[in-house]
C-alpha positions as CSV (number, residue, x, y, z in Angstrom):
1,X,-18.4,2.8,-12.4
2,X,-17.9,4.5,-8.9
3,X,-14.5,5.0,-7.7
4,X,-13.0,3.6,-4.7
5,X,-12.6,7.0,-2.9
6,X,-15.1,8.8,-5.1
7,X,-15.8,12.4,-3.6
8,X,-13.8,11.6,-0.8
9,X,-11.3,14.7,0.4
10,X,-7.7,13.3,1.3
11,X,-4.5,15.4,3.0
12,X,-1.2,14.2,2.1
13,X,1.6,15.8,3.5
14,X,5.1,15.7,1.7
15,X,3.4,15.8,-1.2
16,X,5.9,17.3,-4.1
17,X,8.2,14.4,-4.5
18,X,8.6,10.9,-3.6
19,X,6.2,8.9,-1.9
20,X,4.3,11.6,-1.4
21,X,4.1,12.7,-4.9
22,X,3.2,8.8,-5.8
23,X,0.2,8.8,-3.2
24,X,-1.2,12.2,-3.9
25,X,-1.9,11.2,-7.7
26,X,-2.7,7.6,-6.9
27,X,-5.8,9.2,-4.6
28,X,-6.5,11.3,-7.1
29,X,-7.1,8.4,-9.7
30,X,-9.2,6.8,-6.8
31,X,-11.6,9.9,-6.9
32,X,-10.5,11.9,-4.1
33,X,-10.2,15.4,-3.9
34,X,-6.1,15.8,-2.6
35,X,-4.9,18.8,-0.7
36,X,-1.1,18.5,-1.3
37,X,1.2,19.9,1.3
38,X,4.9,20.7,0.5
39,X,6.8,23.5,0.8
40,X,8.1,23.9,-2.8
41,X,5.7,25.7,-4.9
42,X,7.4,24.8,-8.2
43,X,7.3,21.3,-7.2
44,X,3.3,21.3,-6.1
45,X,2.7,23.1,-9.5
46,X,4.1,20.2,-11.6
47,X,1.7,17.5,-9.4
48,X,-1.0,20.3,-10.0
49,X,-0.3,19.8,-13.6
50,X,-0.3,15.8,-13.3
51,X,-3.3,15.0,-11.2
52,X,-5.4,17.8,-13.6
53,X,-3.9,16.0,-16.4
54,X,-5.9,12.9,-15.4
55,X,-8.8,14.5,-14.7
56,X,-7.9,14.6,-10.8
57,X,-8.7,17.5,-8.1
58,X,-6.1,18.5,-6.2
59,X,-5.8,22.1,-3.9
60,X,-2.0,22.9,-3.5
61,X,-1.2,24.0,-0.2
62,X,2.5,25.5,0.1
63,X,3.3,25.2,3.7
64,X,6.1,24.1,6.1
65,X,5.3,21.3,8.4
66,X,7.9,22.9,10.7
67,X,5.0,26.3,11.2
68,X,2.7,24.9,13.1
69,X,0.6,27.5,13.5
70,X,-0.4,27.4,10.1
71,X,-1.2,23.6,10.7
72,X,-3.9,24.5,12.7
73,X,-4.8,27.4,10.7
74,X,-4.7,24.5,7.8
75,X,-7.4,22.8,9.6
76,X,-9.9,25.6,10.2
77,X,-9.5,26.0,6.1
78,X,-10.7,22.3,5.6
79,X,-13.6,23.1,8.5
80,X,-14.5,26.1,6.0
81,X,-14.7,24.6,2.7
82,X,-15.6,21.1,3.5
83,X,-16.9,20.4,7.5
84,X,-14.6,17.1,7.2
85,X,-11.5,15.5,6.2
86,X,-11.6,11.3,5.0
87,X,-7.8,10.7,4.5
88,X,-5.1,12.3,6.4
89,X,-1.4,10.7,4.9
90,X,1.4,11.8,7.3
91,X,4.0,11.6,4.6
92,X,6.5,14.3,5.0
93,X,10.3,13.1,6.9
94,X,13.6,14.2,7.0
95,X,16.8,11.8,7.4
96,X,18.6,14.1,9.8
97,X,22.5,13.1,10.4
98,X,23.9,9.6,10.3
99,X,26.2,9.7,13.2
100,X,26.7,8.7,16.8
101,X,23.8,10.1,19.3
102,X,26.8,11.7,21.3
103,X,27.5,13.7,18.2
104,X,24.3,15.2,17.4
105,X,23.7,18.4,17.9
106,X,20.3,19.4,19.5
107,X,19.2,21.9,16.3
108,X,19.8,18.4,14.2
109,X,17.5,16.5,16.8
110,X,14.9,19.0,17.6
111,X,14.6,19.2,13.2
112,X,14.1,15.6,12.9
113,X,11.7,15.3,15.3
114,X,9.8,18.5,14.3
115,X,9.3,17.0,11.1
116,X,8.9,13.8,11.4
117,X,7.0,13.6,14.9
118,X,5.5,17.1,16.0
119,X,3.9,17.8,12.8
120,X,2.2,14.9,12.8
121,X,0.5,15.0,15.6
122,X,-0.2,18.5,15.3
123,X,-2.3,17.9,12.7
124,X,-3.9,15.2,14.4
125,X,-4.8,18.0,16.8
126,X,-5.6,19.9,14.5
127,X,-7.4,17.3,12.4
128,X,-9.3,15.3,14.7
129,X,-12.7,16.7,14.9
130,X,-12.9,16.8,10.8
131,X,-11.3,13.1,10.9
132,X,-14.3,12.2,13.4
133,X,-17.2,14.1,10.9
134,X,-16.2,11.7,8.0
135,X,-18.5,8.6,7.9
136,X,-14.8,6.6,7.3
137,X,-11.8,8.6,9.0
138,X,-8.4,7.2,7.7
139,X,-4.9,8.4,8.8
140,X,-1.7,6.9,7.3
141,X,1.6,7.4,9.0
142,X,4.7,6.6,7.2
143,X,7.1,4.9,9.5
144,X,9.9,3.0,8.9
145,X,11.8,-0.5,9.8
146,X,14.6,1.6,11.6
147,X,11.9,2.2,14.5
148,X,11.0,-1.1,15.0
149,X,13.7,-3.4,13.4
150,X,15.4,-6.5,15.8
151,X,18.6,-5.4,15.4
152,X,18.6,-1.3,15.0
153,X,21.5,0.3,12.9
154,X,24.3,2.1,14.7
155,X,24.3,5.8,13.7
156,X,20.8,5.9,12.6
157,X,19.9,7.4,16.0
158,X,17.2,10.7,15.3
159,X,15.7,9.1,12.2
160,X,14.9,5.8,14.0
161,X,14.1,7.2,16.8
162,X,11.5,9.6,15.8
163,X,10.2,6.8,13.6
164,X,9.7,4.2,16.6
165,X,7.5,7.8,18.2
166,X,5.4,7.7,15.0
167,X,4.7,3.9,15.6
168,X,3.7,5.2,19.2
169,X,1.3,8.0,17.4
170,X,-0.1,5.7,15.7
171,X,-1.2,3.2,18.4
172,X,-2.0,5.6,20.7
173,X,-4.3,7.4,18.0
174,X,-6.0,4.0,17.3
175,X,-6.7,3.4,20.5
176,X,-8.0,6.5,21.4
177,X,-10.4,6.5,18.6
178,X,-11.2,2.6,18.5
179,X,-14.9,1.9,19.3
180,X,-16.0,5.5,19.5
181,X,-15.6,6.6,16.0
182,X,-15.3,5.2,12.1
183,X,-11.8,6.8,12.3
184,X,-8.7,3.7,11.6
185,X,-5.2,4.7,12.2
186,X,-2.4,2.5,10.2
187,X,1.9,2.9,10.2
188,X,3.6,2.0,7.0
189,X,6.7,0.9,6.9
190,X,7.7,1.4,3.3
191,X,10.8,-0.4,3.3
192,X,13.9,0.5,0.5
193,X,12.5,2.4,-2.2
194,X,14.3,4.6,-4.7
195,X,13.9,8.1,-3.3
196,X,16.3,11.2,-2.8
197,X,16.1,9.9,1.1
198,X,17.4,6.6,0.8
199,X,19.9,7.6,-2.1
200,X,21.3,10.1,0.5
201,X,21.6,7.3,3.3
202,X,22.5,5.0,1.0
203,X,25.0,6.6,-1.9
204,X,26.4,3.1,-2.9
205,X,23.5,1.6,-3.9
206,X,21.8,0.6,-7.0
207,X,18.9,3.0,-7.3
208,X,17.6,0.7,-10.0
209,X,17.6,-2.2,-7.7
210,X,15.2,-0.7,-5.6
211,X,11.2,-0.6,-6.0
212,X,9.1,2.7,-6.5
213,X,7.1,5.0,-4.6
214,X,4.8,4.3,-7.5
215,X,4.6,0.9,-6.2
216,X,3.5,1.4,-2.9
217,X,0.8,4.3,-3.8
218,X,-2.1,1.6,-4.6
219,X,-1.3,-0.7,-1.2
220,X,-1.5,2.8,0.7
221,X,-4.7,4.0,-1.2
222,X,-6.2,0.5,0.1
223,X,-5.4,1.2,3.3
224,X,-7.7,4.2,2.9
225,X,-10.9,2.4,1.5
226,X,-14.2,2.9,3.4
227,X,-14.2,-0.9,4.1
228,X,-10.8,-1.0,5.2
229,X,-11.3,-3.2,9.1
230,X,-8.3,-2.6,10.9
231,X,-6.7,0.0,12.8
232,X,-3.6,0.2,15.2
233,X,-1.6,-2.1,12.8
234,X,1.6,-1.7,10.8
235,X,1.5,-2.2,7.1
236,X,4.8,-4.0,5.5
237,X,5.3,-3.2,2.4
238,X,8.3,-5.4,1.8
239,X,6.6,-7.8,2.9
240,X,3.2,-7.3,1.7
241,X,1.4,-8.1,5.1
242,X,-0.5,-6.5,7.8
243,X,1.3,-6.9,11.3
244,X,1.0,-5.8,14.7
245,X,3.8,-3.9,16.6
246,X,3.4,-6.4,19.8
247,X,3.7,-10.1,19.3
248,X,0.2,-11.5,20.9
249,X,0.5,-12.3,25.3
């Protein structure tokens, strides 16, 4: 029996732990062939040694979302071996400091949104042509509720900041490609899971209370299916529904 993303070549960025981590093997399972980004080599090595393990492909590529000239180098590469790229996951985050906007300092704020924003859409520059070649483009942003919650959280500033830009990315993306190409561009807003980034914003709380990146992994690797319809939307996970950003005129 085929498999869902059979032969398929999928990016996932933030790929050595967490969500990440979760996603990476989950596409790999699907079929796909998974080019995992993270800077820790050691940490790449052991999802090497898991995705293989299943009889998954995955090319490790130790990199620094921060260097962004070796993003676009990154995307030449993919040109190279494969003339196209089917699944781009824009995975990798920091928290950046939990404090009052006042106190931030600008090396704290130009990090967060070098990470979380920049990168992203420097591969999506860098991306876009391979993204275009594949007879199903699909990009996955992580975002998060602090971007677009009713009531935002005091002291969250740069992380939910940056996280209400991705939203942006992401319907600005869709837009741009809507129409014109097979390319769909989706947000997902995770919600609480247990990872080493909501343990350090949250250091009270039950880990164990919390669901798993492995959880998520299959909803995202949906989102990446061939027939998947819809594009410029925000996937809840904590919700399990598909919602837009605006409320309808």
């Amino acid at each position: 029996m085929s498999l869902l993303l059979d032969g398929r070549i999928a990016l996932v960025t933030g790929a050595s732990r967490g969500i990440g981590r979760a996603v990476a093997i989950e596409l790999a399972r699907a079929g796909a062939h998974v080019i995992a980004l993270a800077r820790t080599q050691g940490a790449l090595e052991e999802l090497d040694d898991a995705v293989r393990g299943e009889g998954g492909e995955v090319t490790l590529a130790p990199c620094d979302v921060k260097d962004f000239p070796a993003l676009d180098r990154l995307g030449a590469a993919i040109f190279e071996r494969w003339g196209k790229l089917d699944i781009f996951i824009g995975n990798a985050g920091v928290l950046g400091p939990l404090t009052p906007l006042a106190h931030v300092e600008p090396r704290q704020w130009d990090d967060v949104f070098a990470v979380n924003v920049t990168a992203n859409w420097r591969l999506i520059r860098s991306l876009d042509p391979l993204l275009r070649a594949a007879d199903a483009g699909r990009v996955i942003l992580i975002s998060s509720g602090a971007g677009h919650a009713a009531n935002f959280k005091a002291y969250w500033g740069p992380y939910a900041i940056s996280k209400a830009a991705i939203d942006a990315l992401v319907r600005t993306y869709a837009a741009e490609t809507a129409n014109i190409s097979a390319v769909k561009v989706m947000a997902v807003n995770p919600g609480p899971l247990r990872t080493r980034m909501r343990a350090s914003a949250m250091p009270g709380e039950d880990p164990m209370s919390l669901r798993t990146p492995e959880e998520l992994a299959p909803k995202i690797v949906a989102l990446c299916a061939p027939d998947w319809p819809l594009t410029g939307k925000l996937y809840d996970f904590p919700t399990d529904r598909v919602l837009s950003f605006m409320p309808p005129a």
